[in-house]
Structures are given as C-alpha cells and as structure tokens.
N, C-alpha and C positions, 0 to 999 in steps of 0.2 A: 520514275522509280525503277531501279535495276530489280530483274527478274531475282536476283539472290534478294533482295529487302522484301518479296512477297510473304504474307502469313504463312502459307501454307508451306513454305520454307525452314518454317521455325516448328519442328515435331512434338513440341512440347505443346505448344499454341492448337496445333491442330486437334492434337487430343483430347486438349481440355475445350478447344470449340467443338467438336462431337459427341464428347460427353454429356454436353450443355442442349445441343441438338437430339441426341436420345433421350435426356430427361424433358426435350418439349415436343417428343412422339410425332418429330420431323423425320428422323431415324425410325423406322421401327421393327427392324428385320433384318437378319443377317445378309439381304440382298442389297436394300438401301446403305448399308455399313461398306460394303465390300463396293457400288459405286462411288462413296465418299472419299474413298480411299483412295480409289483409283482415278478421280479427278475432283480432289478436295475445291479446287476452284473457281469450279460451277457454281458455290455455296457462296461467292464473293459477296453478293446482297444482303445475306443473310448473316454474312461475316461482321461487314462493315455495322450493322444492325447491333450484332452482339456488343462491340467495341463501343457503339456510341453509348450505348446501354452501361460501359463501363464494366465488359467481361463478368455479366454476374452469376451466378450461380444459384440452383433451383433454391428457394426460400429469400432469397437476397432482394431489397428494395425495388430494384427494378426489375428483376425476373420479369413477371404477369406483363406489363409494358413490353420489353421483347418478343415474346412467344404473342403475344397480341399481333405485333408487328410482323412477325415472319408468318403467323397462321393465314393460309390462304382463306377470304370470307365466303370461298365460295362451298365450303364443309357442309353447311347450316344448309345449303342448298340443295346438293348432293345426299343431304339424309333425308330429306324431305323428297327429295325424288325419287328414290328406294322402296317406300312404301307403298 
C-alpha cells in the first residue's frame, strides 16, 4: 500500500476516527488530542478495529464491541490497585 492510500492521509477519516476515539475516553485531554494529531498512526490497531467494526459511531450496533475491543483490560486492574 502506497503511503498516500494510508487512513490518516484522508483528514476527514481522521477526524471522524478521533471523534470516535474521544467518545470512547481513549482520547481524554487536550494532551492525548494533540499527540493523535501529531502521529495519528500510532492508533493503526485501533484504526483497523474501528473499520472492521464498520466506522461506527457512539449509539450504532457495534459501538460497545469496538471500545470493548480497543479498552486495554488492564483498567479493572489498575483501579483495583489504587485503593
């Protein structure tokens, strides 16, 4: 695949897979926003995730199965070890 056919090539795509990103509080601060920006293609995993998912958006069928899929499991652990 030629570096021009990459997602993050297409600035519409990007915006609408950040958008998507912020409403699943992967995003949560204007510092995580401004690294996404600055190298949207770190997010490749979580790209290809959204896509297979069918680019859905928050309320849409397979939302909950995305953000399932991109939430690291180790959150549940990490709050649990907080306390």
């Amino acid at each position: 695949m030629a570096s021009s056919d990459k997602w993050y090539n297409d600035s519409q795509l990007v915006r609408s897979f950040q958008t998507a990103l912020m409403q699943a509080d992967i995003l949560q601060d204007t510092e995580d926003v401004s690294a996404f920006n600055s190298k949207p293609q770190r997010y490749d995993d979580e790209f290809n995730t959204w896509a297979a998912a069918g680019y859905p958006e928050e309320g849409d069928g397979n939302w909950d199965e995305f953000v399932d899929n991109i939430t690291p499991d180790e959150d549940s652990e990490e709050d649990d070890s907080e306390e």
